[in-house]
C-alpha positions as CSV (number, residue, x, y, z in Angstrom):
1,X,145.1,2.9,80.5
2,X,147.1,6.2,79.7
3,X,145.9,8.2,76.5
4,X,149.1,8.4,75.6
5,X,152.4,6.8,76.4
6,X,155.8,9.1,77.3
7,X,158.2,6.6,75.6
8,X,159.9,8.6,72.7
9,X,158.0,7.9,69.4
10,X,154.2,7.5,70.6
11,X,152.0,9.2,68.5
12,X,148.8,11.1,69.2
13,X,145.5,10.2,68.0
14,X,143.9,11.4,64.8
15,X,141.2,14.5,65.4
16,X,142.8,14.8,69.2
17,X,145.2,17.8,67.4
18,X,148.6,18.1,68.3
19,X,150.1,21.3,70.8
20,X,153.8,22.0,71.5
21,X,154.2,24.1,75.0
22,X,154.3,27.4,72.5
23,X,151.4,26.7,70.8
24,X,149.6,26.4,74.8
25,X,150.8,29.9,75.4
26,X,149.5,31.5,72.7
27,X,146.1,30.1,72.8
28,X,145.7,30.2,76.8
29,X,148.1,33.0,77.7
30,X,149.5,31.3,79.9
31,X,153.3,31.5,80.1
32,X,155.6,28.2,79.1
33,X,157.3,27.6,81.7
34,X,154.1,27.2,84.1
35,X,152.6,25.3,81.7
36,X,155.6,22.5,81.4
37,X,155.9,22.3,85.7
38,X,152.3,21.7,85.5
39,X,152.4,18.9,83.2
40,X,156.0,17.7,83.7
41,X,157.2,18.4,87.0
42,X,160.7,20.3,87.3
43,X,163.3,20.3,90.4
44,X,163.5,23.5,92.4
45,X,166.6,25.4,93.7
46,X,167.3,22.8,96.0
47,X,167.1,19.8,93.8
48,X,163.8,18.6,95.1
49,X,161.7,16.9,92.7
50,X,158.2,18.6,92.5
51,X,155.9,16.8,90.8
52,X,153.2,17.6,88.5
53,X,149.4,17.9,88.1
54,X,148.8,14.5,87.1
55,X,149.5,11.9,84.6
56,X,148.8,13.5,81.8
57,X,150.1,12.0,78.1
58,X,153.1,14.0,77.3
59,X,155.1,12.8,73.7
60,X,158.5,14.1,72.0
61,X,157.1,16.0,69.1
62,X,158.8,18.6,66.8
63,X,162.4,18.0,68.7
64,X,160.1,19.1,71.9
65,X,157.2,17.8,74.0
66,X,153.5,17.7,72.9
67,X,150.0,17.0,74.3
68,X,146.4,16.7,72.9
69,X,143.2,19.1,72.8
70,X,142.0,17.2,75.9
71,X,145.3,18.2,78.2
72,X,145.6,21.6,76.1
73,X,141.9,21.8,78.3
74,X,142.8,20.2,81.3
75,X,146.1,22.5,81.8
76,X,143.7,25.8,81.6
77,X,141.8,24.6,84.6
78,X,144.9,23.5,86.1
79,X,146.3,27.5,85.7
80,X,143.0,28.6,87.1
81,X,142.9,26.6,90.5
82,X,146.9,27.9,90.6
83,X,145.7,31.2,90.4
84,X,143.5,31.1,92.6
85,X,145.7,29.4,95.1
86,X,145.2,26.2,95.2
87,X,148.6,24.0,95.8
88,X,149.1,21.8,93.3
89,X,149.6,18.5,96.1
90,X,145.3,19.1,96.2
91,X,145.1,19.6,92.7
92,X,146.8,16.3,92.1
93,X,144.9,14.7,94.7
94,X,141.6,16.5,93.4
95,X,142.2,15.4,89.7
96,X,143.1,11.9,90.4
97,X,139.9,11.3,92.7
98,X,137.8,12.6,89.8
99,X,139.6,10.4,87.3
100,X,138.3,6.9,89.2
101,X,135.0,8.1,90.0
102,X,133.9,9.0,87.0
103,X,136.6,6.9,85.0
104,X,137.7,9.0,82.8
105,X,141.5,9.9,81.8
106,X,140.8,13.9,81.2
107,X,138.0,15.1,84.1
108,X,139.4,18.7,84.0
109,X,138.1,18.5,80.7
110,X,134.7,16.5,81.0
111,X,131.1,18.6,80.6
112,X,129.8,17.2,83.9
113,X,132.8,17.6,86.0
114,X,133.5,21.3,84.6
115,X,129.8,22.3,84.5
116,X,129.6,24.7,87.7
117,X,132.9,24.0,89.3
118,X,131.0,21.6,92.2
119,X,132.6,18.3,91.5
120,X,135.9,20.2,91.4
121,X,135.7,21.6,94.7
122,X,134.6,19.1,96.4
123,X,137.7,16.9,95.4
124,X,139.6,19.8,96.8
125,X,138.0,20.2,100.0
126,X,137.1,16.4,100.4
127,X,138.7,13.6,98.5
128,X,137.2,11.2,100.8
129,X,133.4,12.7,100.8
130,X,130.6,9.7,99.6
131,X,129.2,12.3,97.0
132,X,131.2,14.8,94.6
133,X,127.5,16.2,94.3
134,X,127.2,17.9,97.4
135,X,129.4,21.5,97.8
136,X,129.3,23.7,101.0
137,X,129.1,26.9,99.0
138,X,131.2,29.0,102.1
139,X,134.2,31.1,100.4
140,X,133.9,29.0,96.5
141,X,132.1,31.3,94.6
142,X,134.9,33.2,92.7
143,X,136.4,30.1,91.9
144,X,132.7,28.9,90.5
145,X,132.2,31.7,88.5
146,X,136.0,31.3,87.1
147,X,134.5,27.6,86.1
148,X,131.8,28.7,84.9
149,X,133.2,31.4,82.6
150,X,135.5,28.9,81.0
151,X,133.1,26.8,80.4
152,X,131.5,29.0,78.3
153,X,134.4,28.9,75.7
154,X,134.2,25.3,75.1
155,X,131.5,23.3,73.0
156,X,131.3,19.6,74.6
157,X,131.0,16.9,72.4
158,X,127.6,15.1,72.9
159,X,127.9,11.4,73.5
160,X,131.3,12.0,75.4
161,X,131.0,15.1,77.2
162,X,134.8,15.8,76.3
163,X,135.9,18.8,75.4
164,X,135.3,19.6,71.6
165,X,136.5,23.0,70.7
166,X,137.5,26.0,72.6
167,X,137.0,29.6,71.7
168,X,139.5,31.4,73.5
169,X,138.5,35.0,72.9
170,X,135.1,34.1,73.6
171,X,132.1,33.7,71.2
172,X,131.8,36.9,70.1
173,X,135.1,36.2,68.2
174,X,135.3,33.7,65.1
175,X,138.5,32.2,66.1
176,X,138.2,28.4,67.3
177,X,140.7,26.1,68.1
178,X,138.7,22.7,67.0
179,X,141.1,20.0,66.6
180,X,139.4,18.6,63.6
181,X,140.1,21.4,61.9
182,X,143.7,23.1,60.9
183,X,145.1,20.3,62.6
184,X,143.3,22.1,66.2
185,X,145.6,24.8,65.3
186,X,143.9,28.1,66.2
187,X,141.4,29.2,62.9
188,X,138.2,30.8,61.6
189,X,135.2,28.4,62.8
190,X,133.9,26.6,60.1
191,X,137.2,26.9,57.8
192,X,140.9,25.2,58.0
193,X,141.9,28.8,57.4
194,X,144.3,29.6,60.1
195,X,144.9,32.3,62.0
196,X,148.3,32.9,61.2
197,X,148.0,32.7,57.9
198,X,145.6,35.6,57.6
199,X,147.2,37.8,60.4
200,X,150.5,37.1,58.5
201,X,149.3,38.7,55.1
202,X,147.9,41.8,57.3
203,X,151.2,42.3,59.5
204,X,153.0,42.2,55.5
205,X,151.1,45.1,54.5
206,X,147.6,43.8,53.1
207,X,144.9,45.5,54.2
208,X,141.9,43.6,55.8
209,X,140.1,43.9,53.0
210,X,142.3,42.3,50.4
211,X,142.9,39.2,52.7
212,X,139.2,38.7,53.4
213,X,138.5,39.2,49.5
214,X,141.6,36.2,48.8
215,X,140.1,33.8,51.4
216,X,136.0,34.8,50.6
217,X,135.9,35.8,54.1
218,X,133.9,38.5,55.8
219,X,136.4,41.4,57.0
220,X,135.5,40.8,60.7
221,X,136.8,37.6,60.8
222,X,140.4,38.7,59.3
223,X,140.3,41.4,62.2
224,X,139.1,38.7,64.9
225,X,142.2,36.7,63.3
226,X,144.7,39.6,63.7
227,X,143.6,40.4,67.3
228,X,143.4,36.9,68.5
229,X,146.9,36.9,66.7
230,X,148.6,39.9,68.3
231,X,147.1,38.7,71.7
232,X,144.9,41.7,72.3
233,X,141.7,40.4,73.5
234,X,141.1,39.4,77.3
């Protein structure tokens, strides 16, 4: 059964957090309009109807469309198989395979299926191989290491191997996005203090200082805030 309905008026879960296409940009860098055509299909030029990555829970929210942190992570992965050109009629196929074998409504999101990028690939290559376990390593390294590099931005959730939070300027930053905190809008780990809220007072004219003194924060984490913010870090 679907996570989530599309009918008009489904809700999301509680602690699953809440992202509009906008907030997906700014956290993943990854422009809008990608980002909807992955998750929603679109028409091209011609009127053909192209479809998109999956069946992923889609719902009307704030007089647009919104998704939980589990898609906000299965979208990411989605960009990077894109990128590094992969048509989407595989990913489709890829994601779907990996959904009933290991019975799960998110595997682009899911520890074991992310862990080295194997389980992936082997969807890709072979949708119809006995094992997802066994990879012919020929020409799949960059991809791997693409995998693997994401991979180390998310903290998995123990007994579910879901996603749990994502750091997306790595973890040498303090920013997180956690949905069970700030409502999984982007913040300082360990806090409900958003981002915004402290770059806001900064880009107004308060110095690091004074915002880090109001909020009992150490300075760094105001300047993580501000560059995480202003889209500065890789």
């Amino acid at each position: 059964m679907k996570a989530f309905e599309r009918a008009s008026g489904a809700h999301p879960a509680l602690g699953q957090g809440v992202y509009t296409y906008a907030d997906a940009e700014k956290i993943l860098r990854l422009p809008s309009r990608k980002l909807r055509s992955w998750l929603q299909g679109y028409r091209d030029a011609s009127k053909q109807q192209r479809h998109p990555a999956g069946e992923f829970g889609v719902w009307d929210v704030r007089g647009g469309r919104g998704f939980n942190f589990y898609t906000l992570m299965e979208v990411y992965v989605v960009g990077q198989l894109r990128m590094t050109g992969v048509p989407m009629r595989k990913i489709r196929t890829a994601r779907d395979e990996l959904a009933r074998r290991f019975n799960t409504s998110y595997p682009f999101s899911q520890r074991g299926i992310l862990s080295d990028g194997k389980k992936i690939l082997v969807a890709l290559t072979d949708p119809d191989a006995d094992s997802l376990l066994t990879l012919d390593q020929t020409g799949q390294t960059a991809f791997r290491e693409i995998v693997a590099q994401f991979c180390q931005r998310i903290d998995f959730a123990p007994v579910t191997d879901l996603a749990l939070r994502y750091w997306p300027d790595g973890r040498d930053s303090s920013v997180v996005v956690d949905p069970l905190h700030s409502f999984g809008r982007p913040s300082i780990v360990g806090t409900n203090i958003s981002t915004d809220a402290l770059s806001g007072m900064v880009i107004a004219g308060e110095s690091t200082e004074m915002v880090a003194t109001l909020y009992k924060l150490d300075v760094g984490k105001v300047e993580d805030a501000v560059t995480f913010e202003l889209g500065k870090a890789a």
